[in-house]
N, C-alpha and C positions, 0 to 999 in steps of 0.2 A: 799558613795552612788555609787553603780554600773553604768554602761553605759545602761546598762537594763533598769533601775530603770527611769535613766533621758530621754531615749528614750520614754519611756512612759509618763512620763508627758511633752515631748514635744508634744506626739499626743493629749493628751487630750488638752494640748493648741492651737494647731493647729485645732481638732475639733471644741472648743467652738469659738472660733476665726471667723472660717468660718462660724461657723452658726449663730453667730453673724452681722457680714460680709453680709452672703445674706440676713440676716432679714429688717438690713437699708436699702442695695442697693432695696431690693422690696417694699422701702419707708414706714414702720413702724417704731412706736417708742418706745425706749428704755422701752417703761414701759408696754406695749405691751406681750400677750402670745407669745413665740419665734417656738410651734411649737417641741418645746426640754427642752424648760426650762419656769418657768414661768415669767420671764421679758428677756431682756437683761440685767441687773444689773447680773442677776445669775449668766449668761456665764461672766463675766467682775471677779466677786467675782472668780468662778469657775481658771480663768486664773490665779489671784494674787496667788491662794494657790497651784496650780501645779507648780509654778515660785520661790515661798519661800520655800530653800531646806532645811529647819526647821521645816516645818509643812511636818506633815504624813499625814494628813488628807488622802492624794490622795492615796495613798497605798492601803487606805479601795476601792476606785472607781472601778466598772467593767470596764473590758477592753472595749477598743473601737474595736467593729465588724467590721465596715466596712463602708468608705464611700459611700455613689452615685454618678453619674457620675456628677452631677450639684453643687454637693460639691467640687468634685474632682476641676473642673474645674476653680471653683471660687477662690480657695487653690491657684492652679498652676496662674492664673492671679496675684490674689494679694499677691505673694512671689515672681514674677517675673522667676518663673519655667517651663512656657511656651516651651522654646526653651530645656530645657533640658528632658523635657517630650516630645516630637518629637522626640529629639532623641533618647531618651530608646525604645521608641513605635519603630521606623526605626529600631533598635538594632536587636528587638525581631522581627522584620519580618523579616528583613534579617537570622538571625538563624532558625524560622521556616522555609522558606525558601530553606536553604541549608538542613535539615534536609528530609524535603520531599522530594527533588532532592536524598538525598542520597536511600532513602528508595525506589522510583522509580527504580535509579541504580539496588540496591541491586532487586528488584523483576528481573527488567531484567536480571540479573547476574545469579539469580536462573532455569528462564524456562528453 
């Protein structure tokens, strides 16, 4: 199995995870339409077979598009990635940042 391959079904474990995750914390239950899936058991099953590198099943799954910011953030809470998510965000302003400065320079440079 590739690094590809298991990156992927980390996200689809990370997915069902979190939306699993906000379904409880907005105090429903497990047996409950999830809004993605139709119980939480699905997303529970869902995780076991992304997790066993014996089952393909997950190979067949579309990829995951893209989270929301309310998934995002419930992710980064409950993985404890908070503090390193600040500082990527800080990273990327600070590079935009000097980028724009440069490009500033660079017009004054030109007139």
């Amino acid at each position: 199995m590739t690094q590809e391959q298991i990156k992927r079904r980390l996200l689809f474990i990370i997915d069902d995870a979190s939306r699993l995750l906000l379904h409880l914390e907005s105090g429903k239950d497990m047996s409950e339409f999830t809004g993605f899936a139709d119980d939480g058991y699905t997303h529970l099953s869902n995780i076991q077979i992304a997790a066993d590198l014996e089952d393909t099943e997950s190979d067949a799954w579309k990829d995951i598009q893209s989270m929301d910011g309310e998934t995002m953030e419930l992710v980064t809470r409950a993985f404890g990635m908070e503090e390193q998510m600040l500082r990527q965000l800080a990273l990327q302003s600070d590079e935009d940042n000097l980028a724009a400065l440069a490009n500033e320079m660079n017009e004054i440079k030109n007139k």
